[in-house]
C-alpha positions as CSV (number, residue, x, y, z in Angstrom):
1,X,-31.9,26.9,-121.6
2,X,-31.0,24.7,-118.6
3,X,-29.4,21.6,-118.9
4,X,-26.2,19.6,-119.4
5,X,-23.4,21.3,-121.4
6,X,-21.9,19.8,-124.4
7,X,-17.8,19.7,-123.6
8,X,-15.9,20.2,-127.3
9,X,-12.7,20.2,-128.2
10,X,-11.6,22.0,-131.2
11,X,-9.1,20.6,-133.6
12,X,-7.8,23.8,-135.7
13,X,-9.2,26.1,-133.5
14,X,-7.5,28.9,-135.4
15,X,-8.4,28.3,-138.7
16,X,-11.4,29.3,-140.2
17,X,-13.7,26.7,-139.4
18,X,-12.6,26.2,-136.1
19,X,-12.7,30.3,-135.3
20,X,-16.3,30.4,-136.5
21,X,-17.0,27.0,-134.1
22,X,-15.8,29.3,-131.6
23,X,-18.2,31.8,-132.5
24,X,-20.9,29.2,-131.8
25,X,-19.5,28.6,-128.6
26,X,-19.0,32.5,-127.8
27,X,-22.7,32.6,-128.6
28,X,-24.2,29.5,-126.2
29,X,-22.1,29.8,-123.4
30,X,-25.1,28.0,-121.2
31,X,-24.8,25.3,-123.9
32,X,-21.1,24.4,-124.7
33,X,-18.3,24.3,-122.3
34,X,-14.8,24.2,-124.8
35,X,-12.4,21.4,-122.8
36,X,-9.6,21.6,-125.3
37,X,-7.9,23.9,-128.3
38,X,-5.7,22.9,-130.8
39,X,-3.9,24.5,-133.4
40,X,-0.7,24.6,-135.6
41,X,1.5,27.5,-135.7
42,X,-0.9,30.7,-135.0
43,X,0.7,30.8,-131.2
44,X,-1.3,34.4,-130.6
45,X,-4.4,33.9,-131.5
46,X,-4.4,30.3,-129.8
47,X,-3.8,32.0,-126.7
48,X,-6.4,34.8,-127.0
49,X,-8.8,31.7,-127.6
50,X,-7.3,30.4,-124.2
51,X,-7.7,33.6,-122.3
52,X,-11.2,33.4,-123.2
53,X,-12.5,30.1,-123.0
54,X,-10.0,28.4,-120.3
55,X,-10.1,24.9,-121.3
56,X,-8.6,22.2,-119.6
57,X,-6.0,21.3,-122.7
58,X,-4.3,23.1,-125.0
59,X,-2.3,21.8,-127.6
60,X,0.2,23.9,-129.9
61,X,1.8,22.8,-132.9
62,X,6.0,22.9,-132.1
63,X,5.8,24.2,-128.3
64,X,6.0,22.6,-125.0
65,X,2.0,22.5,-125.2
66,X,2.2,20.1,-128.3
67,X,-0.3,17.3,-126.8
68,X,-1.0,14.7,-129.4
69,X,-4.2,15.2,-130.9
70,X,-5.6,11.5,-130.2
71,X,-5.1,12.1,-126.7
72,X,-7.3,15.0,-127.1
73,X,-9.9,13.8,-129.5
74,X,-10.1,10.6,-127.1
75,X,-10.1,12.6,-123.4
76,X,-12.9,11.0,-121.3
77,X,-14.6,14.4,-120.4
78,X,-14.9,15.3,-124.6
79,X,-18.4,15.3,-125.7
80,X,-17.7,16.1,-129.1
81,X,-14.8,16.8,-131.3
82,X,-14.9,19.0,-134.2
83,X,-12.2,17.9,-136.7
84,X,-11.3,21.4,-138.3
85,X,-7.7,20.6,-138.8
86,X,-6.6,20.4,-142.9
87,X,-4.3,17.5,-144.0
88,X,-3.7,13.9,-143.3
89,X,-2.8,15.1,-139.4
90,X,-6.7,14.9,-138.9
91,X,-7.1,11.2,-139.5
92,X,-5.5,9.7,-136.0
93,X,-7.2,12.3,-133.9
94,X,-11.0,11.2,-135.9
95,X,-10.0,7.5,-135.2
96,X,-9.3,8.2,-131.6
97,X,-12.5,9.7,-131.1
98,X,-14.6,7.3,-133.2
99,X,-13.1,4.4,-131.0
100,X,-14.0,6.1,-128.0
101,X,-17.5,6.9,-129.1
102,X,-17.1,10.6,-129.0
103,X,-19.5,12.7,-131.8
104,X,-17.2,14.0,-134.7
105,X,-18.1,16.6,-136.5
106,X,-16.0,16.7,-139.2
107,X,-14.6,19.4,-141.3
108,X,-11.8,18.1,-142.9
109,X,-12.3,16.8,-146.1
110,X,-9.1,14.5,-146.4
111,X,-10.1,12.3,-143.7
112,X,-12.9,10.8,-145.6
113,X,-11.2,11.2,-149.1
114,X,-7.8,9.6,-147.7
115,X,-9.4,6.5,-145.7
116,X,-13.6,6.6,-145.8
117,X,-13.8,2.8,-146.3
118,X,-11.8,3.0,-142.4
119,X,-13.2,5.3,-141.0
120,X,-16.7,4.9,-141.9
121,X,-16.2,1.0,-141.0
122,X,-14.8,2.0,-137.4
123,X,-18.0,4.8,-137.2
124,X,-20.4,2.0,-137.5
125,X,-18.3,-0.8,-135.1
126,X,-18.6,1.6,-132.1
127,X,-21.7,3.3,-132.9
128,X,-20.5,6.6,-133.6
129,X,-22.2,9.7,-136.1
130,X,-20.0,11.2,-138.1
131,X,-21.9,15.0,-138.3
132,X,-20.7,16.7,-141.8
133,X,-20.0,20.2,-141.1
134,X,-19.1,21.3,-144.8
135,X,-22.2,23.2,-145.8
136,X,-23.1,20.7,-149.0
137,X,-22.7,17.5,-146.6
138,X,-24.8,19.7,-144.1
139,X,-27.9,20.2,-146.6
140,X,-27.8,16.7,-148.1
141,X,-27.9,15.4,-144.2
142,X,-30.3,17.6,-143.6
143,X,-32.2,16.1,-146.6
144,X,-31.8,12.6,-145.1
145,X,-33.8,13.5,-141.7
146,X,-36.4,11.0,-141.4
147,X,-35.7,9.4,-145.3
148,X,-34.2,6.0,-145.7
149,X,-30.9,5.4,-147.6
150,X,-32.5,2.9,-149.9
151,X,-34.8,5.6,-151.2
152,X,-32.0,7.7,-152.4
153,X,-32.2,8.2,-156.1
154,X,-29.4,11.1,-156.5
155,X,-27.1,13.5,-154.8
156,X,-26.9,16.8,-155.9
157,X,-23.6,19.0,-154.7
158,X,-24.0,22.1,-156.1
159,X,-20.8,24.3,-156.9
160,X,-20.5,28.0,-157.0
161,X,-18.0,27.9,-159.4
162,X,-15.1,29.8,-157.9
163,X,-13.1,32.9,-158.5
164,X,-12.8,32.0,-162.2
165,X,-16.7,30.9,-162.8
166,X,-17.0,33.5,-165.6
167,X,-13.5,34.1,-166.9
168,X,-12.6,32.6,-170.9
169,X,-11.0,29.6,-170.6
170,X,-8.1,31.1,-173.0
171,X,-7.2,33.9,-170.1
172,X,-6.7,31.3,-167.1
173,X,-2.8,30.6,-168.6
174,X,-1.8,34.0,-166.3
175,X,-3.6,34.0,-163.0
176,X,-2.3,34.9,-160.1
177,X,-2.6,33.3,-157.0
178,X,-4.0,36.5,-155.3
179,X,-7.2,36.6,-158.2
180,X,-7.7,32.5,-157.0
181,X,-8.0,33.9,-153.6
182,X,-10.8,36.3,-154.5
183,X,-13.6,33.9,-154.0
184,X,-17.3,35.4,-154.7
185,X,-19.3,34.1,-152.3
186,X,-17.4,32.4,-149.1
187,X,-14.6,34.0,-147.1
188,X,-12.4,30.5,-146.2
189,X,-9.0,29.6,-145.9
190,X,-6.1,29.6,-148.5
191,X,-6.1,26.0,-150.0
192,X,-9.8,25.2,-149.7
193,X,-10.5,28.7,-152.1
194,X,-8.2,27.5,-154.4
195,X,-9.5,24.3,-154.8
196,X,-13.0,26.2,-155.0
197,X,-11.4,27.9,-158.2
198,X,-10.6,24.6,-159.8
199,X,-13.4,22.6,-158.0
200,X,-11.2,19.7,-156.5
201,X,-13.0,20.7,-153.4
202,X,-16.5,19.9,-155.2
203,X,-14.4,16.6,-156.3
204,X,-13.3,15.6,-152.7
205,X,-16.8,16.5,-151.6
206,X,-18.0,14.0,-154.2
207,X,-15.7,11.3,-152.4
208,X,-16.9,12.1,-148.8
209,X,-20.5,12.2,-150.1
210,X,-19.8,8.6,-151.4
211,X,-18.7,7.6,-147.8
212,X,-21.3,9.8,-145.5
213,X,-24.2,8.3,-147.2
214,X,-23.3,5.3,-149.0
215,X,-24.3,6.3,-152.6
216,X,-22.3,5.3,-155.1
217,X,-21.0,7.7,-157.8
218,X,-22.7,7.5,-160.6
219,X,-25.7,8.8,-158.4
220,X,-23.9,11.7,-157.3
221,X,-23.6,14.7,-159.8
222,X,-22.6,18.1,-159.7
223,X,-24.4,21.3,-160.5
224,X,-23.3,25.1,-160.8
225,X,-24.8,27.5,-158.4
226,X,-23.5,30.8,-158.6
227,X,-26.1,32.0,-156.2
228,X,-24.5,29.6,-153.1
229,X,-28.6,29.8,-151.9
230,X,-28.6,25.8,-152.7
231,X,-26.3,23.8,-150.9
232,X,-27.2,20.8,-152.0
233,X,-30.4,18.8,-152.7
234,X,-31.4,15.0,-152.4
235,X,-33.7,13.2,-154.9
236,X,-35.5,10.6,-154.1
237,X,-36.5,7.5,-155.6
238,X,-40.2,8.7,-156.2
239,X,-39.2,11.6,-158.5
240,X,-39.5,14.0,-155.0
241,X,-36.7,16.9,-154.4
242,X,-35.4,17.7,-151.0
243,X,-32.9,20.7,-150.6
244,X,-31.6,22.5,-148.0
245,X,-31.4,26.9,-148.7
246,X,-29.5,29.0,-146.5
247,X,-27.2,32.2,-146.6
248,X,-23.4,31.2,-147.5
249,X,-22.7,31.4,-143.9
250,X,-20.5,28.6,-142.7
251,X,-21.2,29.3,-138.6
252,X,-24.8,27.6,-140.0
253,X,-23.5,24.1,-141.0
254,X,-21.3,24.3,-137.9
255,X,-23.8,25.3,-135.5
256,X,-26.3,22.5,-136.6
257,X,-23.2,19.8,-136.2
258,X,-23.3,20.9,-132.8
259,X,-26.5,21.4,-131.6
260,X,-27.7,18.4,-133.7
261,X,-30.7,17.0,-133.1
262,X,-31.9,20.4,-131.8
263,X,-32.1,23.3,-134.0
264,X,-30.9,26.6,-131.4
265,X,-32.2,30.2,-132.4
266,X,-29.0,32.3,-132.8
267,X,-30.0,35.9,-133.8
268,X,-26.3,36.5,-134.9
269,X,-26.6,34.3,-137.8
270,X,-28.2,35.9,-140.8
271,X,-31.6,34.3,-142.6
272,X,-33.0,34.5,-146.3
273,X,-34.4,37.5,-147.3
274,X,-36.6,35.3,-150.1
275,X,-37.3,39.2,-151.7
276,X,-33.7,39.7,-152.4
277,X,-34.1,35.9,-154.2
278,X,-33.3,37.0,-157.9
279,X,-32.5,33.3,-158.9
280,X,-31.8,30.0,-157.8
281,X,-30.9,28.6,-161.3
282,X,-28.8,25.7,-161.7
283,X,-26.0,24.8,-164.4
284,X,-24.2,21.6,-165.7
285,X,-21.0,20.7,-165.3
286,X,-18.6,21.3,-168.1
287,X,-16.0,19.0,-167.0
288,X,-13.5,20.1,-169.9
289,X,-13.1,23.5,-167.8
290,X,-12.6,21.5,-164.5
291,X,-10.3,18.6,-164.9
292,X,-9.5,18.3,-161.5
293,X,-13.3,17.2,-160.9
294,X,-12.8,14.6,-163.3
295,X,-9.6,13.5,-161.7
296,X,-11.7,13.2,-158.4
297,X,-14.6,11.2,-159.6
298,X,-12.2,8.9,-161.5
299,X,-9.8,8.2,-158.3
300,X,-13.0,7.5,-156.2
301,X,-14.5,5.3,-158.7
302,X,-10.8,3.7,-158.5
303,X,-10.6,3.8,-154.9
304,X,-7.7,2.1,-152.4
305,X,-4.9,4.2,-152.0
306,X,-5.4,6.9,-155.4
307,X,-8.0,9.3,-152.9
308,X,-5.3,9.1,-151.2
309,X,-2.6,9.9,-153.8
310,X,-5.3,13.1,-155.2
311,X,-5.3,14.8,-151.8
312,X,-1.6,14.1,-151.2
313,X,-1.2,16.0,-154.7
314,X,-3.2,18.5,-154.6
315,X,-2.2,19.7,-151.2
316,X,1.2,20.0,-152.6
317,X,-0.1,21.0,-155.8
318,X,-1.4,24.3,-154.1
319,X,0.9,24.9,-152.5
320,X,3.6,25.4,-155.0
321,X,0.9,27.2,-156.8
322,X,0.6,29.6,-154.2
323,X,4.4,29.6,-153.9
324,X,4.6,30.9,-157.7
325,X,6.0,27.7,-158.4
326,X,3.5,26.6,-160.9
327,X,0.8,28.2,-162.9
328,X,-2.7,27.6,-162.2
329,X,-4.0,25.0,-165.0
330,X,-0.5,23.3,-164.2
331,X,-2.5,21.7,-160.9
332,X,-4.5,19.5,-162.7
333,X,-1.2,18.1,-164.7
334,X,0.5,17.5,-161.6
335,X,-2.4,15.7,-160.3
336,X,-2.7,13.2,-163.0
337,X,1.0,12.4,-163.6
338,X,1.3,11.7,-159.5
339,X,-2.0,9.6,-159.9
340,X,-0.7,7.6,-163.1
341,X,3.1,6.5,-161.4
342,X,1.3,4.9,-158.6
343,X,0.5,1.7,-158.1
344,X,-2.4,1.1,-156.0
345,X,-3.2,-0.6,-152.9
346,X,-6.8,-2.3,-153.3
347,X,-7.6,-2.5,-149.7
348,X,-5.3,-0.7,-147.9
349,X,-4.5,-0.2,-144.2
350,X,-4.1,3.0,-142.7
351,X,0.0,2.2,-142.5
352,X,-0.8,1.8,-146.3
353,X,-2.3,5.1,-146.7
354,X,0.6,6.8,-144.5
355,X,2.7,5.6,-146.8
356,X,1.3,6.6,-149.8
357,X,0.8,9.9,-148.4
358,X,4.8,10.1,-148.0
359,X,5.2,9.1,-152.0
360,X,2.6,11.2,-153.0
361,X,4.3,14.0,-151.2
362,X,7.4,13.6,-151.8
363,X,6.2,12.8,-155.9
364,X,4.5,16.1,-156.1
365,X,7.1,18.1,-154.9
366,X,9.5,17.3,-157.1
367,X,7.2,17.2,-160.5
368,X,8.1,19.8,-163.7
369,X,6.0,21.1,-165.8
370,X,6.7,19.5,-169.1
C-alpha cells in the first residue's frame, strides 16, 4: 500500500457527490491526502470536513475563506480535482485545472453540456483526461478500456426512469415536489432527482456522452432500466456488447475516477449478489412521456450556445418547481419557449456562453405559464 499519495481537492465538498468522495478519501487514507475543500453555503458541515482532513485551503462560499475556485483547481501541489460543484460556477475552476494539467474528475454535468466543444479542445491542447464520475459516463469508459473510438457502433445510457417511471401520464398534472424527490433507486441531491423524474439528466448525459467520447448523436440512445444494475453499455462495430453492472452506489464511479488506472479493494462498498438478480431487462424510450429528453437531444444536435440555454433553464426551471412556482409538466414548457427566443451563437466563446447563461437566467425566471 506504500507509495506516493494522490493530493485532491474537492469542489462541492458538501454536496452529495463530494461527501461520498470524502468517503473514498476516509477509506484510503495511505492513498489520498485532501489539499483543499470547497463548498457553498453549508458553513458546518464544511468545517467538520476541515476538522477531519486538515487541508491546506479552504474555500467557503460568502465568508472571509471564499478563495476562488481556479486558484484552487490550479494550486501546484493538486493532483487531482474532483469538480462536484452544480451550475455554471464549475466551468472556470475545470479550465483552470485542465490548463495546468491537473486530472479532473468531473461530476458536474453543466460543464460539458454548457461549453464541451471548449473544454474538451483545451483537455486535448494540454494533455489532460477528463475522468467521468457520473455512473453511466463511468460504465461506458469503462467499456472503452483497451477499445478504439473508431470501433464504436453505439452508446447505450440507460435510465431508471425516476420517481414517476410507473405513474399514468394523466395523474402527473398534481405532483408535488416532495413525490419528485422520492427517487427509487439513488439517494442524490435536490435538482439532479428532479431531473431524474423528467430525464433531463439522461438528456444532459446524452450531451456530455457526445463530448467524453466523440460519438455523435444519432449513435447514442437511451434505454429504461428500472433495475439501475446496467449503467450503461458500449456496442461495438462487430455486433459485440460491452457493459459495465454494478450496485446503484455512487462512491463506485467516484472511487474508480480516483484510483484510475488501478482498481483498490474497498470492503465498504457493496458487490452484486447475481442470486438476488431477478432481471436486467431493458425498455425503449417513449419520448412523448419525456419531452425534456427530446429538448436535450435536439439542443445538442443544435449545439453553440442552446446547451447552454437548456441548462440555464432547467436549473431555473427546478427551481421554481421546487419553489411551488410551477407544476411539474410546466418544466418542459419553460424549457422550450426559453430555447425558441434565443438566437444562437454558432461557435461561441466562453464570454459567449456567460452571457447567454445571464439571458437564459434571467428569461426563465420571469416565464408564465400560458
Amino acid at each position: 500500500m506504500a507509495g506516493v499519495k494522490k493530493r485532491i481537492a474537492v469542489l462541492g465538498s458538501t454536496g452529495s457527490i463530494g461527501q461520498q468522495t470524502l468517503q473514498i478519501a476516509r477509506a484510503f487514507p495511505e492513498r489520498l491526502d485532501v489539499l483543499a475543500l470547497a463548498a457553498g453555503s453549508n458553513v458546518n458541515l464544511l468545517q467538520r470536513q476541515a476538522d477531519e482532513f486538515h487541508p491546506q485551503m479552504i474555500s467557503c462560499a460568502g465568508t472571509i475563506h471564499d478563495l476562488p475556485l481556479h486558484e484552487i483547481a490550479s494550486h501546484p501541489e493538486v493532483d487531482l480535482v474532483v469538480v462536484a460543484t452544480s451550475g455554471a460556477a464549475g466551468l472556470e475552476p475545470t479550465l483552470a485545472a485542465i490548463r495546468s494539467g491537473k486530472t479532473v474528475a468531473l461530476a458536474n454535468k453543466e460543464v460539458l453540456v454548457m461549453a464541451g466543444a471548449i473544454v474538451m479542445a483545451e483537455a486535448h491542447k494540454f494533455g489532460v483526461e477528463i475522468k467521468p464520475v457520473d455512473s453511466e459516463h463511468s460504465a461506458i469508459w469503462q467499456c472503452l478500456q483497451g477499445e478504439g473510438r473508431s470501433e464504436i457502433e453505439q452508446i447505450i445510457l440507460t435510465a431508471s426512469g425516476g420517481a414517476f417511471r410507473d405513474r399514468a401520464m394523466e395523474d402527473m398534472g398534481n405532483v408535488t415536489a416532495e413525490e419528485a424527490l422520492r427517487h427509487p433507486t439513488w439517494t442524490m441531491g435536490k435538482k439532479v432527482t428532479i431531473d431524474s423524474a423528467n430525464l433531463m439528466n439522461k438528456g444532459m448525459e446524452v450531451i456530455e456522452a457526445h463530448w467524453l467520447f466523440d460519438v455523435p448523436f444519432d449513435r447514442i440512445k437511451v434505454m429504461i432500466h428500472s433495475g439501475s444494475i446496467i449503467h450503461s453499455m458500449v456496442e461495438f462495430t462487430d455486433g459485440s456488447v460491452k457493459a459495465q453492472l454494478g450496485v446503484p452506489d455512487m462512491r463506485l464511479p467516484i472511487q474508480y475516477a480516483i484510483s484510475h488506472p488501478e482498481r483498490w479493494g474497498n470492503p465498504e462498498l457493496p458487490k452484486l449478489d447475481f442470486d438476488e438478480i431477478e432481471s436486467l431487462k431493458l425498455a425503449p424510450i417513449d419520448f412523448s412521456r419525456y419531452p425534456c429528453l427530446r429538448l436535450a437531444f435536439e439542443a445538442g444536435e443544435a449545439g453553440g450556445t442552446l446547451p447552454a440555454i437548456l441548462s440555464v433553464a432547467d436549473e431555473v426551471a427546478v427551481d421554481r418547481f421546487l419553489n411551488g412556482q410551477i407544476g411539474f409538466l410546466d418544466i418542459p414548457g419553460l424549457l422550450e419557449d426559453t430555447l425558441g427566443r434565443h438566437t444562437k451563437i454558432e461557435n461561441p466563446s466562453i464570454e459567449d456562453i456567460l452571457a447567454a447563461d445571464s439571458w437564459a437566467r434571467e428569461t426563465a425566471r420571469g416565464w408564465c405559464a400560458s
